[in-house]
N, C-alpha and C positions, 0 to 999 in steps of 0.2 A: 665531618661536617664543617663545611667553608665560614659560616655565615656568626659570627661571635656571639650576636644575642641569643641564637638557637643554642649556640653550646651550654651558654651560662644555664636557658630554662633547663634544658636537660639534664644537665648537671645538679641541678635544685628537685629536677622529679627522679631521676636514680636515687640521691642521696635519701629525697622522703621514701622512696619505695625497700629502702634496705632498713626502714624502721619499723619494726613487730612490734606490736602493743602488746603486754601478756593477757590481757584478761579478753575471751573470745569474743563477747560481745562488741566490743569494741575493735578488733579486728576486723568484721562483719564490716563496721563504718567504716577503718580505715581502709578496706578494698575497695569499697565501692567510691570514696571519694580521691585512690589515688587516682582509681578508673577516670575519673572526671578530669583530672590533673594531667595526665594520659590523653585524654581526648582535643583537651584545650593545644597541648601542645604540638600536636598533627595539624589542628590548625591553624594553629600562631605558624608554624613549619612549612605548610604547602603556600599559605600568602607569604611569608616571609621571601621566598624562596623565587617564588617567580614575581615578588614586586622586584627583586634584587637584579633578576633577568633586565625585566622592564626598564629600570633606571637605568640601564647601560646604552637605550637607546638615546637619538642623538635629537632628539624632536619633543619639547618638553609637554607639549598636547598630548604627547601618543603617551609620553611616563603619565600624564596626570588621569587620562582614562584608562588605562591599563591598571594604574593601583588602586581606582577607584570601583574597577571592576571586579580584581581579586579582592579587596578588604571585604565583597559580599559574600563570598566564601564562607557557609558554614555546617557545622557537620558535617564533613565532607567524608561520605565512605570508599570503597576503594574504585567506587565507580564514574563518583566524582572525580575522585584525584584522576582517571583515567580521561574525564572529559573537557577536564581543565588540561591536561598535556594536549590534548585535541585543538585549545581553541589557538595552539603556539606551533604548533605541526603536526599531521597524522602520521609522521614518521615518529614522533616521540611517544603520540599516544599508543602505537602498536607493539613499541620495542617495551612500554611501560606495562601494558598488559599481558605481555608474553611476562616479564618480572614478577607481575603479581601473583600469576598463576603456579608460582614455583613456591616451593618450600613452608606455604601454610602464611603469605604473605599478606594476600586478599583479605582470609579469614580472620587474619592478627587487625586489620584494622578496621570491618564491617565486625569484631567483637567486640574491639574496643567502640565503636560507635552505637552499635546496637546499643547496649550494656548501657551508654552514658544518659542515651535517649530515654533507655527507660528509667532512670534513677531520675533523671531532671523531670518526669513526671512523674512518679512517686511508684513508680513500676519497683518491681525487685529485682538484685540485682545478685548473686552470689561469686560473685568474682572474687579471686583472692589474690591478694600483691603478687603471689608470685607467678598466678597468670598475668597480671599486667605487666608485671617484669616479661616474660617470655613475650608477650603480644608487644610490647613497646617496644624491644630489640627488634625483631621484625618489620614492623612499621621504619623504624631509624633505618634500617637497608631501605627501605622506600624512597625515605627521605632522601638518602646518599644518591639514589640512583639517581631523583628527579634533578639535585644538584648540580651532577655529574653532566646530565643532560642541558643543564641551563648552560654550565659553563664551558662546554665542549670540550670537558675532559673522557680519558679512558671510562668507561662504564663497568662499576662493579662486577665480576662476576657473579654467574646467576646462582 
């Protein structure tokens, strides 16, 4: 991951996600809120990510509605991130979709959003850190690939 404020958040949701509470009930919470933690930072990631594109153009109108368009960005499941690559090339959103559909990628981040969705309305939620561990690695290959994409570098392997 290119982008330093993305490093830092993730580096701050690994470290809370490697923390187990012993007592179960409280476990419960802290799955479901690192879930939240987890979701926030997909989307601080997909706007981070393609404002970072945007500002490298050379027309300061195109940066100020371009980042004004991504900062609406939210919730975004893996269908969105597919249609936000759309709205920058249908070559990116196709090579991003064929990505998603690999390795439990999609699923890693329409569970982590489900999941968030229904906790932020008071749904339940049973997630456990070390599903949001496994669903957040996944999603971070996501992340990398769109990166990768923004910056016309080699594309992750699938």
């Amino acid at each position: 991951m290119q982008n330093q404020s993305l490093r830092i958040q993730l580096n701050e949701v690994s470290r809370l996600l490697s923390i187990v509470p012993n007592d179960s009930s409280i476990q419960a919470h802290w799955g479901r809120y690192m879930c939240i933690m987890a979701a926030g930072f997909l989307e601080n990631a997909l706007q981070e990510v393609y404002k970072d594109y945007a500002s490298r153009a050379n027309n300061a109108n195109l940066v100020r509605y371009s980042s004004r368009q991504i900062s609406r960005i939210t919730n975004p499941d893996a269908g969105r991130f597919a249609q936000v690559a759309r709205d920058f090339s249908e070559t990116w959103r196709s090579d991003l979709r064929d990505f998603l559909k690999r390795d439990g990628r999609r699923e890693a981040i329409d569970a982590i959003m489900q999941n968030r969705n229904s906790i932020a309305h008071g749904g339940q939620s049973v997630m456990s850190t070390g599903e949001v561990k496994r669903y957040l690695d996944k999603a971070v290959e996501v992340i990398d690939f769109i990166e990768s994409q923004c910056l016309g570098l080699p594309q992750p392997n699938p």
